[in-house]
C-alpha positions as CSV (number, residue, x, y, z in Angstrom):
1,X,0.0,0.0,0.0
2,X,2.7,2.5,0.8
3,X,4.5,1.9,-2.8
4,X,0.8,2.5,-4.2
5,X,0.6,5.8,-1.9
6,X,3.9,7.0,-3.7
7,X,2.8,6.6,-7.2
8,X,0.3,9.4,-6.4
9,X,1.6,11.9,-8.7
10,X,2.3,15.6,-7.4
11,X,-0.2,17.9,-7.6
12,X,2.6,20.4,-9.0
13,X,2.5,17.7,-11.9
14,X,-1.4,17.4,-12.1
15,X,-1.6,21.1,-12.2
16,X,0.9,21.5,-15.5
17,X,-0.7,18.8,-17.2
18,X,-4.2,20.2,-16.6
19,X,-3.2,23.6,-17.8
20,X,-2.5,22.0,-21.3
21,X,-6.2,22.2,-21.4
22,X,-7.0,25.9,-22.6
23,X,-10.6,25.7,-20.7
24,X,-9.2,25.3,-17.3
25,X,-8.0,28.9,-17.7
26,X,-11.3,29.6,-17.1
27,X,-11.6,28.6,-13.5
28,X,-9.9,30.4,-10.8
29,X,-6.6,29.0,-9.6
30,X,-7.0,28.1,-5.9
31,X,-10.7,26.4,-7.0
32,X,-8.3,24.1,-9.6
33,X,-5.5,23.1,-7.1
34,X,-8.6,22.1,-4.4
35,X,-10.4,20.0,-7.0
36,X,-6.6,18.2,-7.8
37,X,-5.9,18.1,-4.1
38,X,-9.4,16.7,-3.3
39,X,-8.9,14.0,-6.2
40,X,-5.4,13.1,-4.8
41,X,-7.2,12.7,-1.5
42,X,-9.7,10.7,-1.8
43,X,-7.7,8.6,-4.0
44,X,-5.3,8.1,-1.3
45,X,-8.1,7.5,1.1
46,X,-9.1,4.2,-0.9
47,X,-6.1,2.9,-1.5
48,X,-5.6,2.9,2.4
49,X,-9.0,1.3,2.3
50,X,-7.9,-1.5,0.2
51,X,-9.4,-0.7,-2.4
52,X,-8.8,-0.7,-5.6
53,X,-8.0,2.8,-7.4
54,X,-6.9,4.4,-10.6
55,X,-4.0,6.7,-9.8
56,X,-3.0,7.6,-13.0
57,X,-2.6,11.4,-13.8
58,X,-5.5,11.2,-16.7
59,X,-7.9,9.7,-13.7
60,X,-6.7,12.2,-10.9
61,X,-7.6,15.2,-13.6
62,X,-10.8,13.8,-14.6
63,X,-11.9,13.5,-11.0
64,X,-10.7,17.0,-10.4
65,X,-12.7,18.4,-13.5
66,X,-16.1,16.9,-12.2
67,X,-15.1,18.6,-9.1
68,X,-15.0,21.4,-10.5
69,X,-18.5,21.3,-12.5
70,X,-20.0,20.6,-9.2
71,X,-18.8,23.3,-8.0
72,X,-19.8,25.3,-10.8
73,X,-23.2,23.9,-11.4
74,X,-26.5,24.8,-9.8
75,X,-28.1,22.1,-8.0
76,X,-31.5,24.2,-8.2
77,X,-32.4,22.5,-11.6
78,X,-35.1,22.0,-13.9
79,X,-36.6,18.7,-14.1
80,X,-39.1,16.6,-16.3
81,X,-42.1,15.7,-14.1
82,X,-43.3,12.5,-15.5
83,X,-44.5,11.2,-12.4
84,X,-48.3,12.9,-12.9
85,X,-48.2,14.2,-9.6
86,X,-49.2,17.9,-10.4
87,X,-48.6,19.8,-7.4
88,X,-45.5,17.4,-6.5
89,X,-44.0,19.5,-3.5
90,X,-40.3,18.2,-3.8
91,X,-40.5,18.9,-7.6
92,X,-41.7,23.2,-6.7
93,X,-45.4,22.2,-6.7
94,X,-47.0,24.4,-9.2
95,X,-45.1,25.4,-12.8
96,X,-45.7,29.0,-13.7
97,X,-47.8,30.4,-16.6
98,X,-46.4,32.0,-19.5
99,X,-47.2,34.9,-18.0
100,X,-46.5,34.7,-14.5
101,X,-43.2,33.9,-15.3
102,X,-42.7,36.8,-17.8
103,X,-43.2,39.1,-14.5
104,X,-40.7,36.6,-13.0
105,X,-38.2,37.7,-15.9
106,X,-39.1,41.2,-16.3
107,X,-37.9,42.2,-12.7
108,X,-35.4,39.9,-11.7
109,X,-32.2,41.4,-13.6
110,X,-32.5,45.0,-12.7
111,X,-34.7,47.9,-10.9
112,X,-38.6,47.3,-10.5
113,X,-41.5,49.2,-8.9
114,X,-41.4,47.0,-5.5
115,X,-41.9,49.8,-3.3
116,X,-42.3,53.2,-5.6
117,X,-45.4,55.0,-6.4
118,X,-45.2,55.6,-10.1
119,X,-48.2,58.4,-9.9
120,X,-47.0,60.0,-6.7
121,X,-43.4,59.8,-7.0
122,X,-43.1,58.7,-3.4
123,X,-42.7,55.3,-1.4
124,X,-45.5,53.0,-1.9
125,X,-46.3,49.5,-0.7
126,X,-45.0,46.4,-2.0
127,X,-49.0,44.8,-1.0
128,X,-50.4,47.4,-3.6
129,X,-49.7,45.0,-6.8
130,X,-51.8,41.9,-6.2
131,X,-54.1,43.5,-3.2
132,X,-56.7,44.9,-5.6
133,X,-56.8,41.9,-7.4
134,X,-57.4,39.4,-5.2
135,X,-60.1,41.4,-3.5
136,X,-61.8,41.1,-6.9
137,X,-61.3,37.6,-7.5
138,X,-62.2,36.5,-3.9
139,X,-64.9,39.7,-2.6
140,X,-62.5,40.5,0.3
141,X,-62.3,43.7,1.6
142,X,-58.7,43.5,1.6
143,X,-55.7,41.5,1.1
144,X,-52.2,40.9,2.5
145,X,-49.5,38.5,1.4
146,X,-46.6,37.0,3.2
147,X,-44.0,33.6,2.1
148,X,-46.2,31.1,2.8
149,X,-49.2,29.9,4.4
150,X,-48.0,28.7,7.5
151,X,-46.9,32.2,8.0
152,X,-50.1,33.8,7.0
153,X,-51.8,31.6,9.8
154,X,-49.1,32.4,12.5
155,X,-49.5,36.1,11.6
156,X,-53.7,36.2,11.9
157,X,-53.0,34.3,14.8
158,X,-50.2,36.6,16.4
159,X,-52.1,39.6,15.3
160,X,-55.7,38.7,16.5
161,X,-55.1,35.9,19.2
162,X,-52.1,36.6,21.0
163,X,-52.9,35.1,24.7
164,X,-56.5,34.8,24.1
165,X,-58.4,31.4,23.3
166,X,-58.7,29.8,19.4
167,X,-61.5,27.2,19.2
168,X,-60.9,24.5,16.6
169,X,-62.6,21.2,15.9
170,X,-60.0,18.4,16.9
171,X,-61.3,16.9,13.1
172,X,-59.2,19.8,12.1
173,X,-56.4,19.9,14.0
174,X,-54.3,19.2,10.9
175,X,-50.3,17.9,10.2
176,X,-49.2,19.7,7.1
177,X,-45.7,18.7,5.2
178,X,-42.3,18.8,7.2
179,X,-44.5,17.5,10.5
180,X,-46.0,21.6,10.9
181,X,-49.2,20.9,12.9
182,X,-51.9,23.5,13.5
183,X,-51.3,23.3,17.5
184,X,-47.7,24.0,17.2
185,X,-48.6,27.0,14.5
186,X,-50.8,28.7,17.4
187,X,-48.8,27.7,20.2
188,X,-45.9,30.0,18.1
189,X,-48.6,32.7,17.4
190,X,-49.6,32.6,21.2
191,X,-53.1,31.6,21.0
192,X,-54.2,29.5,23.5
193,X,-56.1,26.3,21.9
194,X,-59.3,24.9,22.3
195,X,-60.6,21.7,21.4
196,X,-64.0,20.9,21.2
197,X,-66.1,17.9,19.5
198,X,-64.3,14.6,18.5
199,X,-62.1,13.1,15.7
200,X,-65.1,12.4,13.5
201,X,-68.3,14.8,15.1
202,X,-68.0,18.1,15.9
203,X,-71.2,20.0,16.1
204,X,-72.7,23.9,16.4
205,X,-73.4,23.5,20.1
206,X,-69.7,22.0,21.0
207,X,-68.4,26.1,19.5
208,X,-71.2,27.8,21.7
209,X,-70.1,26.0,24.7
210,X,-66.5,26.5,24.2
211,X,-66.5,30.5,23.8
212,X,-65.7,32.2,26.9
213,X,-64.9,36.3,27.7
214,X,-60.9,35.3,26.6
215,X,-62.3,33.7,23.1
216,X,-60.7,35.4,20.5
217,X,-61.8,33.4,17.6
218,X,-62.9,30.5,15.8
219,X,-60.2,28.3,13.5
220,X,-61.7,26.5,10.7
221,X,-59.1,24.3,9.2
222,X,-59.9,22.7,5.5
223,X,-58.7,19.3,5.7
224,X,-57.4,19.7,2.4
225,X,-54.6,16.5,2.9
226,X,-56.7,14.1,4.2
227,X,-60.6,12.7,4.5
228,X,-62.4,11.3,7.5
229,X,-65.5,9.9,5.9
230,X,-68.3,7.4,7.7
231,X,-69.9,8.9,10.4
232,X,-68.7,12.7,10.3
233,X,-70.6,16.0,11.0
234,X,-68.9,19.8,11.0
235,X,-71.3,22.6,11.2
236,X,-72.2,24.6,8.3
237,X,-69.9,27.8,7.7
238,X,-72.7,30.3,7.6
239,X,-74.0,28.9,11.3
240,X,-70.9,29.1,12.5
241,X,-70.4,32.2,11.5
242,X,-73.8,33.8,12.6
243,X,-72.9,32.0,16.3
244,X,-69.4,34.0,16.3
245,X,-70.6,37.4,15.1
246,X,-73.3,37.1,18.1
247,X,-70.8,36.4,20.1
248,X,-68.4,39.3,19.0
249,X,-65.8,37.1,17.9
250,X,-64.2,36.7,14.0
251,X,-64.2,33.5,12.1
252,X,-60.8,32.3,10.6
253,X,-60.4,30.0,8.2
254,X,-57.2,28.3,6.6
255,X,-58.0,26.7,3.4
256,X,-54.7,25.4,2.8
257,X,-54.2,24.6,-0.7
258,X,-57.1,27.3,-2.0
259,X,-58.8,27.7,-5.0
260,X,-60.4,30.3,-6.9
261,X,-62.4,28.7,-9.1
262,X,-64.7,25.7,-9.2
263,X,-62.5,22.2,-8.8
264,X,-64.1,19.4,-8.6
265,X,-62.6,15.2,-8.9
266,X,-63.6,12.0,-7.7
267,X,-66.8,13.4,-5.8
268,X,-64.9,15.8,-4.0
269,X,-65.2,19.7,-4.2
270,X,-62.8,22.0,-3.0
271,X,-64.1,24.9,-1.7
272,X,-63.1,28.5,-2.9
273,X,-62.3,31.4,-1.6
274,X,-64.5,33.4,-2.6
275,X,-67.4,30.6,-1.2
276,X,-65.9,31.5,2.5
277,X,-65.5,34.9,2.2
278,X,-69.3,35.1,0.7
279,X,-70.5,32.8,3.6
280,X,-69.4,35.7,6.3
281,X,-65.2,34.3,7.3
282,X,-63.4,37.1,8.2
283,X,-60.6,36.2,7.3
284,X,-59.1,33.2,4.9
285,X,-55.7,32.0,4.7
286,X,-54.6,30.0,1.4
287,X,-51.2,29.3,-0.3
288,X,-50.2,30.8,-3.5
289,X,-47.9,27.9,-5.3
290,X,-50.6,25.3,-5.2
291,X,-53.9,24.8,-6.7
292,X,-53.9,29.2,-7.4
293,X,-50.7,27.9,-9.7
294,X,-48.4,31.2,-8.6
295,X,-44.9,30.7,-6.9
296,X,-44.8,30.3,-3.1
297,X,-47.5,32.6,-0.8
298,X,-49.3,33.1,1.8
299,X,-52.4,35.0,1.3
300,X,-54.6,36.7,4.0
301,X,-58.4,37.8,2.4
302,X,-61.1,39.2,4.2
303,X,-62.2,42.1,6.2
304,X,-59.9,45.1,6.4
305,X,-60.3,46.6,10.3
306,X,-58.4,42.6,10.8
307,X,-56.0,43.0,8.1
308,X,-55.0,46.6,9.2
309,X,-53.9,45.0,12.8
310,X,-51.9,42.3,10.7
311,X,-50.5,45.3,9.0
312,X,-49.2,47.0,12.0
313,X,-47.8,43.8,13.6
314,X,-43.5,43.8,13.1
315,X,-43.9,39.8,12.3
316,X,-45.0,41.1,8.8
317,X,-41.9,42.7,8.0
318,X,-40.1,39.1,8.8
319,X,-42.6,37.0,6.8
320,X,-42.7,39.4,4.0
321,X,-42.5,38.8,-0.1
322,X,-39.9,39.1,-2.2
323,X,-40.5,40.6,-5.4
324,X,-39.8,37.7,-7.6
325,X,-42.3,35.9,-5.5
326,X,-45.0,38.9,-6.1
327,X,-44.2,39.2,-9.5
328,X,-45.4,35.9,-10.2
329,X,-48.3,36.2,-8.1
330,X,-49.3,39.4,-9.9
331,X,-48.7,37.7,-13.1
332,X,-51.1,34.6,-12.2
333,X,-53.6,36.8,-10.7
334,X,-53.8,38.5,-14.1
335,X,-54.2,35.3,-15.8
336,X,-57.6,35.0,-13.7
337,X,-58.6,38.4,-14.4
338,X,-58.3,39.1,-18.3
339,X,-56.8,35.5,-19.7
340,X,-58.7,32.1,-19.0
341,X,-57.1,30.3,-16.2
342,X,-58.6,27.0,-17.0
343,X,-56.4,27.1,-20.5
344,X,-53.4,29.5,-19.2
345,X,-53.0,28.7,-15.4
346,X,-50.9,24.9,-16.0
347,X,-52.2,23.5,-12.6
348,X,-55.7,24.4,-13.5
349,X,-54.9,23.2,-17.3
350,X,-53.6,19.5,-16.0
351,X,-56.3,18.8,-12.9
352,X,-58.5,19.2,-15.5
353,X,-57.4,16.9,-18.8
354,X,-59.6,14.5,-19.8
355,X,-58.9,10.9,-20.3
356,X,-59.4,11.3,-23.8
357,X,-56.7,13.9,-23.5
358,X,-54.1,12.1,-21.7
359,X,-54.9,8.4,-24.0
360,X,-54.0,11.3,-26.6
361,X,-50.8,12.4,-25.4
362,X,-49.4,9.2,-24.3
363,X,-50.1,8.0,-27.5
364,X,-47.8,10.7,-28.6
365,X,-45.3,9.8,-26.9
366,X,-45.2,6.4,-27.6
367,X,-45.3,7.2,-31.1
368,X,-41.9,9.1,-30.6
369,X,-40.4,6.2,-28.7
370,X,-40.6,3.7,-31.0
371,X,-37.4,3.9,-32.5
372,X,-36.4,1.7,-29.0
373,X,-37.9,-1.1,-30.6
374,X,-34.5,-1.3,-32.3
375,X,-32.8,-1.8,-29.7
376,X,-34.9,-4.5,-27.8
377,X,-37.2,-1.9,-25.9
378,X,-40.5,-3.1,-25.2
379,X,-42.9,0.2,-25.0
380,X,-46.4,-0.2,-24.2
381,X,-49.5,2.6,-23.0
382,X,-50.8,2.0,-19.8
383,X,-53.7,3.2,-17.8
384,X,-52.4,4.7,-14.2
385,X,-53.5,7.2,-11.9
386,X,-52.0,9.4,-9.8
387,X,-52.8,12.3,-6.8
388,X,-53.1,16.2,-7.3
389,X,-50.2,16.2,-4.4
390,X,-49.3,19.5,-2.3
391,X,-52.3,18.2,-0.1
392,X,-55.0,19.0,-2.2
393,X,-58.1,17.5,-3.8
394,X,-57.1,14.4,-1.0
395,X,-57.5,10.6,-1.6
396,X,-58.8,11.2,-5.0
397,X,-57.2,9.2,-7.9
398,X,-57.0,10.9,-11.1
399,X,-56.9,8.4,-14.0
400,X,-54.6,8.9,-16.5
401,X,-52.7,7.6,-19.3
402,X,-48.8,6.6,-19.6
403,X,-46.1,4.9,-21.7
404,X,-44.3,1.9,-20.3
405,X,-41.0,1.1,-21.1
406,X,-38.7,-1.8,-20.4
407,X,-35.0,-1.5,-21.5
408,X,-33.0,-4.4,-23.2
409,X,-29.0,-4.6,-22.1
410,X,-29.6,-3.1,-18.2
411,X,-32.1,-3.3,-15.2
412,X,-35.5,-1.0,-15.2
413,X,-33.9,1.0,-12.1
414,X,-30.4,1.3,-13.6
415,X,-32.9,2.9,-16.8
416,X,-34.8,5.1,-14.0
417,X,-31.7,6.5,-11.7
418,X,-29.6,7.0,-15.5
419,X,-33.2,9.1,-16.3
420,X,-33.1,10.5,-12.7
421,X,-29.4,12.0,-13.2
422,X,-29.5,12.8,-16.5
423,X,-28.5,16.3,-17.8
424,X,-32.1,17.5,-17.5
425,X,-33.3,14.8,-15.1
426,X,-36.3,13.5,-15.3
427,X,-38.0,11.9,-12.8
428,X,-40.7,8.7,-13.8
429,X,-42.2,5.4,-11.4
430,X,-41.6,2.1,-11.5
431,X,-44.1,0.4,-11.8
432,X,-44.3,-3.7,-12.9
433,X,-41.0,-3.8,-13.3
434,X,-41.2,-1.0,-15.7
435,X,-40.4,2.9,-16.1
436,X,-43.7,4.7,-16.7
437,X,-44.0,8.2,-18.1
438,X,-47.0,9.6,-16.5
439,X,-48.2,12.3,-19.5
440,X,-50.3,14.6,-17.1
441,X,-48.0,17.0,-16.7
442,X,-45.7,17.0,-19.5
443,X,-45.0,19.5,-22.1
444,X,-44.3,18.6,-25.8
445,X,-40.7,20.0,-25.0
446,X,-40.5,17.3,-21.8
447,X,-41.6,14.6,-24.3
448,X,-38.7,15.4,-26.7
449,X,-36.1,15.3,-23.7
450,X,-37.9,11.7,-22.8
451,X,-37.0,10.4,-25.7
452,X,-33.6,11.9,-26.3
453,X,-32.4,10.5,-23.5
454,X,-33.9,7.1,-23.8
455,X,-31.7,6.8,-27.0
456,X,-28.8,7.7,-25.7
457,X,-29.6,4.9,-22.9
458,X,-30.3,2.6,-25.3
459,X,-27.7,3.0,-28.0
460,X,-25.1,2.6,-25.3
461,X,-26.7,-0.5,-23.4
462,X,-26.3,-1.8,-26.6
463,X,-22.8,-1.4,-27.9
């Protein structure tokens, strides 16, 4: 092992001969003698292991050069969702519109209008751009956005609550991702909780008992990533509004994943916004980058004499948008208002594809896959279902249509993690010992990238 170690060449050497290579001159030098030191190092580090190791000076540079492209590269990447989960939340839940992400563009390389008043000439408010809007699309009297909607329920919380008591149903005492539950949300905002009724029965009567002179409000939570179904009861919004008003106290409501049109799959319907707000909540928490189809939000819609206490509460500034974020908020918004967000909105477009459409599209595909039959490939369309994701629209199955593929010359999940690591991953299922291509949410530019590098799989399995 120690004759082995000595063979290591000298990074002095490695250096020279990697500086015959014109393109290193375009790295800094300290970054290139790391990536050579780091390659020596490791290499040293197996041999010590017993392992077997090339040690020649062509090996040592290549390790240093992908080294160096890490480095370089952004691990922040676009990938192919072929997986049909639309609202996938480890994949950025919902894509952006054309014109959301336009806006996106438009401000991100220089100076914007975040916070200047074109008309006045003075300081405005960074709120101003989407709070007009979503008042219209939702009949709130006003409108406030912060990064998410955990936030937007800690700040109605922190604003309106603060030491006083929260009722909420203990059917709706939710778990959202990354183990956030609604107990430890108000236990940060410091509202005190209150559970009334049981798991699967919570009725009008169990609220009127509950509120005492330290209530501060009622929490509605939409159990919008789970069902309990069988024997269930929750009282009807409107009553429980009309019993909180008589008793002087506001409703809240966190819809979660939020909608502002009509959704409906599998015989469930997911209420909108503007349905709460017209049934007499005072306020409504939603998110932004899920069924709405903007980037990441919080949104706060109802009456203004609450939102102008969130206003004046310093956890705003901390939870507050950025303007990349609001620009593609404001640009989805105006897809609602003056485009059709059924056709323009891609969330809204995919939840909403026929069967006919997706047998369409996979058919597509397979059509452009079948130059694997060359190589051995068997491809075949398969009907599959998948789940909105992001918690919404929950236990329903939307059926859809895929292509199958099984690989001659190497295994179905050597074919999925080559697809998985791929220059533009793309990320598929296995499923029956094949790699399915789930066509929900795929663009004609996805398909092409499916294919390419399926070919380039295939014509080197098979050499």
């Amino acid at each position: 092992m120690q004759e082995k170690l000595k063979l290591i060449p000298a990074i002095d050497r490695l250096l020279a001969e990697m500086y015959k290579d014109p393109a290193v001159a375009e790295w800094p030098r300290d970054l290139v003698v790391t990536a050579l030191r780091e390659a020596a190092a490791q290499a040293r580090q197996r041999l010590r292991a017993g392992e077997d190791c090339d040690i020649s000076v062509a090996a040592l540079i290549a390790a240093a050069w992908a080294r160096l492209k890490q480095t370089g590269g952004r691990s922040l990447r676009k990938v192919v969702n072929a997986t049909g989960v639309v609202l996938h939340t480890n994949l950025g839940r919902a894509p952006l519109s054309a014109r959301a992400a336009s806006a996106v563009r438009d401000v991100m390389e220089g100076y914007c209008t975040l916070e200047y008043d074109l008309a006045t000439g003075q300081r405005g408010t960074r709120y101003a751009h989407v709070v007009d809007r979503l008042c219209a699309l939702t009949g709130a009297e006003d409108a406030l956005v912060v990064n998410n909607n955990a936030a937007a329920v800690l700040l109605v919380l922190s604003a309106l609550a603060s030491g006083r008591e929260v009722i909420v149903s203990r059917g709706q005492l939710v778990e959202i991702g990354g183990s956030f539950r609604i107990p430890e949300v108000m236990q940060q905002g410091g509202a005190i909780l209150v559970e009334v009724g049981t798991t699967n029965k919570t009725h009008l009567a169990d609220f009127a008992n509950a509120i005492t002179a330290n209530t501060a409000a009622i929490l509605k939570v939409h159990t919008s990533n789970y069902r309990i179904v069988g024997f269930t009861a929750q009282p009807d919004t409107a009553k429980l509004v009309k019993l909180a008003h008589s008793r002087g106290i506001p409703v809240i409501e966190d819809l979660g994943s939020g909608t502002l049109v009509p959704l409906a799959a599998g015989g469930w319907n997911e209420p909108t916004v503007r349905e709460s707000i017209a049934a007499g909540v005072d306020i409504v928490t939603f998110s932004g980058d899920k069924l709405l189809g903007a980037g990441q939000a919080g949104i706060i819609a109802g009456r203004r004499r609450y939102i102008e206490i969130m206003k004046k509460h310093p956890l705003l500034r901390a939870l507050r948008m950025d303007k990349l974020s609001l620009a593609a908020l404001e640009g989805t918004l105006i897809d609602y208002t003056v485009g059709d967000p059924l056709r323009d909105v891609p969330v809204q477009r995919m939840l909403r594809l026929s069967r006919d459409e997706l047998a369409e599209k996979a058919a597509a595909l397979k059509e452009r896959l079948t130059p694997l039959h060359a190589y051995g490939w068997d491809i075949d369309l398969v009907e599959i279902s998948a789940q909105a994701g992001g918690g919404s629209l929950p236990a329903v199955d939307l059926a859809g249509w895929g292509v199958a593929v099984r690989p001659q010359g190497l295994s179905t999940a050597a074919l999925e993690r080559y697809l998985r690591q791929w220059r533009v991953p793309i990320v598929a299922r296995i499923q029956d010992d094949q790699v399915v291509f789930d066509v929900r949410c795929l663009t004609d530019e996805d398909a092409g990238l499916i294919c390419q590098a399926c070919l380039e799989v295939a014509k080197g399995a098979g050499q």
